[in-house]
N, C-alpha and C positions, 0 to 999 in steps of 0.2 A: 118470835120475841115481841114483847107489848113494846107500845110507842109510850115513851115518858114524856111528860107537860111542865117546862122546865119555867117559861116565863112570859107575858101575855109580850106581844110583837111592839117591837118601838119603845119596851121598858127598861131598858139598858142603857144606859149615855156613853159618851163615845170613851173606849179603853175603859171600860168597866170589865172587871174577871169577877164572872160568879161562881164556884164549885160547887159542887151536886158527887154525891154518891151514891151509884145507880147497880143494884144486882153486883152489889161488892168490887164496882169499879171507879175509880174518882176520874172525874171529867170536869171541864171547865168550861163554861158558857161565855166568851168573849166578843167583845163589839170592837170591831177592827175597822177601818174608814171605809170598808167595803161591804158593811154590817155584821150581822153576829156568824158566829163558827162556832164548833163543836170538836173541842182536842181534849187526847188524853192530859191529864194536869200534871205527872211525873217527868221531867225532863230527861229523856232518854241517853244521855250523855255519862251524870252521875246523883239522878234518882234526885235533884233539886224539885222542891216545889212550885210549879208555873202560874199555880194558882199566888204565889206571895211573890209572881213577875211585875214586869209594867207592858204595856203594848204601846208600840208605836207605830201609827202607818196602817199597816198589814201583819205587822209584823209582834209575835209578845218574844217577850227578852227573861232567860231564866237569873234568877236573883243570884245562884250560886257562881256560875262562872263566867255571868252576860252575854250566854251565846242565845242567837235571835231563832227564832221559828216561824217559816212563813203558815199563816192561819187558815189558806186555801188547801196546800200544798202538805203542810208537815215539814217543808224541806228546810237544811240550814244554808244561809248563805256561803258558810266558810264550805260545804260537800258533806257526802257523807266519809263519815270514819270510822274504824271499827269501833262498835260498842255503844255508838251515839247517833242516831238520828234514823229516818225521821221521827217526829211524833207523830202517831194517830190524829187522822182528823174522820169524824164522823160525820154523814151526812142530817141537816137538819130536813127538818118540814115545818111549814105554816099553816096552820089548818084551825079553823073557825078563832083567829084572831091569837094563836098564841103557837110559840115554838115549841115542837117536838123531836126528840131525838128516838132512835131506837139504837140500842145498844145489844 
């Protein structure tokens, strides 16, 4: 799988969500107080969009039902349940000055 070049390092301010659709997948580039991550944008819960969330922390919050996703992890704080959780989180890389994800 090729590595995608999502946005140069340090260009994101803090609780910025950028989305990208990569190989018919939508992802979401987010800067979380632990820096950027790489999660699927669909809220795995009931299919909200994460990308039109907010982050707070570590954490982005889906718009539809305000359940939290941690941005390392995928995990939700309330557990998992059937049908919801976690979200996808992808691994990034930094490489000659800009983030890359492979999907």
């Amino acid at each position: 799988m090729p590595k995608h070049r999502l946005a140069p390092v340090g260009e994101l301010k803090d609780g910025e969500i950028r989305p990208f659709t990569l190989d018919g997948r939508y992802i979401l580039l987010v800067q979380g107080e632990s820096g950027p991550a790489v999660i699927d944008g669909i809220c795995p819960h009931a299919g909200g969009d994460l990308g039109k969330g907010s982050v707070s922390g570590q954490r982005i919050r889906c718009p539809t039902h305000k359940y939290m996703f941690d941005l390392e992890t995928g995990s939700c704080p309330l557990g998992r349940r059937e049908g919801w959780g976690p979200v996808a989180v992808h691994k990034l890389e930094e490489i000659d000055g800009y983030i890359y994800v492979d999907i």
